[in-house]
N, C-alpha and C positions, 0 to 999 in steps of 0.2 A: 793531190789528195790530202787530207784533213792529216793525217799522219806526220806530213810535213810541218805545220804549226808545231810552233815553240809556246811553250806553257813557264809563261812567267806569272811572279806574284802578281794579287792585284793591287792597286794603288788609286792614287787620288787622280791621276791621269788617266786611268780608263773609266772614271765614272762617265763623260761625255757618251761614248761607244756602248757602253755598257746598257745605258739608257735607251738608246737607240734599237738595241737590241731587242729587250723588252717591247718595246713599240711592236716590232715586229712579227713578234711572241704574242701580241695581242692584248698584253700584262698593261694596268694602270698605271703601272711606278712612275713618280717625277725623278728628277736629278737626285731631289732629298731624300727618298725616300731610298733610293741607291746607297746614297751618302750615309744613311745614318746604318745602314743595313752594314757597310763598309767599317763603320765607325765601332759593331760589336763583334765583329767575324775575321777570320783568314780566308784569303782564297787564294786564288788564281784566273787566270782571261788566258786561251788559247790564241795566240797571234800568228799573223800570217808573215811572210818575208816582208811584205809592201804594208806590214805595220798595223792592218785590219786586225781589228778585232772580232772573233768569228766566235768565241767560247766562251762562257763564263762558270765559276762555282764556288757559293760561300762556305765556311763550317763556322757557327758560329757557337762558341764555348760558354759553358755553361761550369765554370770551377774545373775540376781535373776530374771528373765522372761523367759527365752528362754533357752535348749538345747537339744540337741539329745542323743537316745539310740542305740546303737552300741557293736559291737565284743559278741553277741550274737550267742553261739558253745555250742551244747552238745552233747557229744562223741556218737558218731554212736551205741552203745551198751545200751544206756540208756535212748534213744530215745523213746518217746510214754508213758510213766509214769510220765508225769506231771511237770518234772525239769524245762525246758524251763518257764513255766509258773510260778515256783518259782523264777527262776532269774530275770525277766521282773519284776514283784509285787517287788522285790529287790529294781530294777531299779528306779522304781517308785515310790517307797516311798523317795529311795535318792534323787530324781529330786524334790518334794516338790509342790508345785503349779506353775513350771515352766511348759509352753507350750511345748509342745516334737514334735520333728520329726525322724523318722528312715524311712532305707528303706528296705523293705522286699523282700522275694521269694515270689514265689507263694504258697508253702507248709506254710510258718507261716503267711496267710495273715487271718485264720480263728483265730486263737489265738491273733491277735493283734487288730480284728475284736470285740471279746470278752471285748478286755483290752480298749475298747473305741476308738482306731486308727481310723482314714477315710484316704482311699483313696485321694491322690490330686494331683500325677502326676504318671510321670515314668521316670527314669533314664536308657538310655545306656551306655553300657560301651565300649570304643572303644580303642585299642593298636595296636600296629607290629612297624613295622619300616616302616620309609618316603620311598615312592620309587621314589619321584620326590625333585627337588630342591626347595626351599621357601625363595622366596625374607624379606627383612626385611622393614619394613614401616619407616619413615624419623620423624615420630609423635614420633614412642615407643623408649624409654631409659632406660637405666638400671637405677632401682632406688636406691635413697642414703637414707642413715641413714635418713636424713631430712624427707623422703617423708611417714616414717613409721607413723606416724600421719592422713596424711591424708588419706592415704591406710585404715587405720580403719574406718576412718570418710565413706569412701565411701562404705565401704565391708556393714557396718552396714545400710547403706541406703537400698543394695540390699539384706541384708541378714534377716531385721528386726530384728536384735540387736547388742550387742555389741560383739564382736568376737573379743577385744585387745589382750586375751592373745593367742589366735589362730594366728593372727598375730602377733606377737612378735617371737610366737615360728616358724614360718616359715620363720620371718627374719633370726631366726639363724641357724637352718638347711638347706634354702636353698637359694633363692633367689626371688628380684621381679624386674620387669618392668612395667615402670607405660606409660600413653598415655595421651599427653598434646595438652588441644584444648585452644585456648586465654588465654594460659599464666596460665592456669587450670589446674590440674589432673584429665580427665575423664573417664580414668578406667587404672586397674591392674590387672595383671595376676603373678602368681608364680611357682616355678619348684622347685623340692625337689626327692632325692632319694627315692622310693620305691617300694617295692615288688621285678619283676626283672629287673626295671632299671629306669627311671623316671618319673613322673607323673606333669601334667601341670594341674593346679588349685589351688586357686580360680581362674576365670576369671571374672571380672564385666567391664563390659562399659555400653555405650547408645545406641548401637546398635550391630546387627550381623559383620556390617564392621571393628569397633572396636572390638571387640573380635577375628577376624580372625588375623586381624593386631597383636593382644598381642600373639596370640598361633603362632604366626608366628615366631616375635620377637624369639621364644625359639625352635621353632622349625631348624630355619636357619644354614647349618654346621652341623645337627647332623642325617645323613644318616643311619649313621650304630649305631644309639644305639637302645634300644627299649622304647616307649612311652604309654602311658595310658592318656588317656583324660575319665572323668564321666561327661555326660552334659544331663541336660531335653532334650525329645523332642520335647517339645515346644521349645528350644532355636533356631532350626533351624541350627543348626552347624554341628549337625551329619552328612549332608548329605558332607561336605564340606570335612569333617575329612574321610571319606570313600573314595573320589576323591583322597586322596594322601596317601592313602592307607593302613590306618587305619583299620582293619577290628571291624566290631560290633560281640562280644563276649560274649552279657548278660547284664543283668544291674539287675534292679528290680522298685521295685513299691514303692512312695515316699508317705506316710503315716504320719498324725499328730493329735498330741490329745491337746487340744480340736480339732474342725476343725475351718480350717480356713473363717473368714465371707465373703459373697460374695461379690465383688466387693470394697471390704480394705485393703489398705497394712499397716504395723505399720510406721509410721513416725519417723524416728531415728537421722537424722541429719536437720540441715540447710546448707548444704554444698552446695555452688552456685554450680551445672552442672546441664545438664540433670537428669532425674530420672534412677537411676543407676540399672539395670537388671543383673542378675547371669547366665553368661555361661558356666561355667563348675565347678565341684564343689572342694572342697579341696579335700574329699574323699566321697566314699557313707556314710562312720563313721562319719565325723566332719561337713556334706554340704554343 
């Protein structure tokens, strides 16, 4: 029984298995995307005597306040005896008195329910390919090395914390475009490889116009590859992303422990723009 597996750290050895996993899970992830998911989080992999890998759970930190729990898999076989729920308690102890957010299925929302989660949105997910053309906005530019600074400065206003090393590693694997209002940076969006072909987030601006504008930016010229955008549906963009032909694929339910107070955002920067909102996210893993 599942009880028997030993819950060791994870490493650069179980990304093979780990992958494997995911497959199974039905999840897009490459090796890389494992990898780099590895490269900002702690976990742990649930292993068997005979060395299987049967479990998986990342936390991925965000400063000493804030981060999410994510790439939570347990092998279809092993399902229903309690694993799941030793890797999250994992999870949780590595996270320490940091505020968590993940986002669920419907099937573990009774187990995250237990582990103190609330409820606080929902996330779709929406991919295919463009089937129309997308102008580029005369605001959005490709961003330079210069602008990685304040990209965090902002991300952290809409994110309520500090996400530097999240941005950094997205500077390097892929790309960003920022949107300048009087001489200002007031929002960016990013594009980076994964699953099976690209994915556009974070997105933050001041409004839905600006956000369209940034996904646009990335979108423009790429008819024939395939995209993934993950955005609330409160952000109002879904519907925008379905007009050009995006199809909605799933998502899940965005869940945080403690929960969050009503009517308080955490205060993170002083950065003169508008109050900067979250359209779409890096991934459902990193949000």
């Amino acid at each position: 029984m599942s009880n028997a597996a030993n819950l060791v750290a994870f490493s650069r050895d179980h990304l093979d298995a780990a992958t494997e996993l995911s497959r199974q899970a039905r999840w897009p992830h490459r090796r890389e995307d494992w990898q780099m998911a590895l490269a900002l989080s702690k976990g742990c992999v649930a292993v068997r005597a005979d060395t299987r890998v049967i479990g998986t759970v990342l936390m991925t930190p965000y400063g000493g306040d804030a981060g999410t729990i994510n790439m939570v898999i347990v092998d279809e076989a092993e399902r229903g005896q309690g694993l799941g729920r030793r890797l999250m308690q994992q999870a949780m102890t590595l996270a320490g008195d940091r505020r968590l957010q993940l986002v669920a299925t419907e099937d573990g929302l009774p187990l995250y329910e237990k582990l103190g989660f609330c409820r606080s949105g929902e996330i779709v997910q929406h991919q295919g390919h463009l089937v129309q053309a997308v102008a580029q906005c005369d605001a959005v530019r490709a961003a330079t090395t210069e602008d990685v600074a304040a990209i965090t400065v902002l991300d952290a206003a809409a994110f309520g914390a500090d996400r530097g090393v999240l941005i950094a590693h997205l500077a390097v694997v892929g790309e960003f475009a920022v949107l300048e209002r009087d001489g200002r940076l007031a929002g960016f969006a990013a594009l980076r490889r994964f699953g099976r072909g690209l994915v556009i987030g974070p997105v933050v601006g001041a409004g839905l116009d600006d956000a369209k504008a940034l996904v646009a930016h990335f979108l423009s010229g790429r008819q024939g590859e395939f995209i993934r955008v993950d955005t609330a549906i409160e952000s109002g963009l879904a519907p925008w992303l379905t007009s050009l032909g995006f199809d909605h694929v799933g998502g899940g339910i965005v869940m945080r422990r403690p929960a969050a107070r009503d009517g308080t955002r955490p205060s993170a920067t002083s950065f003169a723009s508008p109050f900067a909102s979250t359209f779409a996210l890096a991934s459902q893993a990193f949000g």
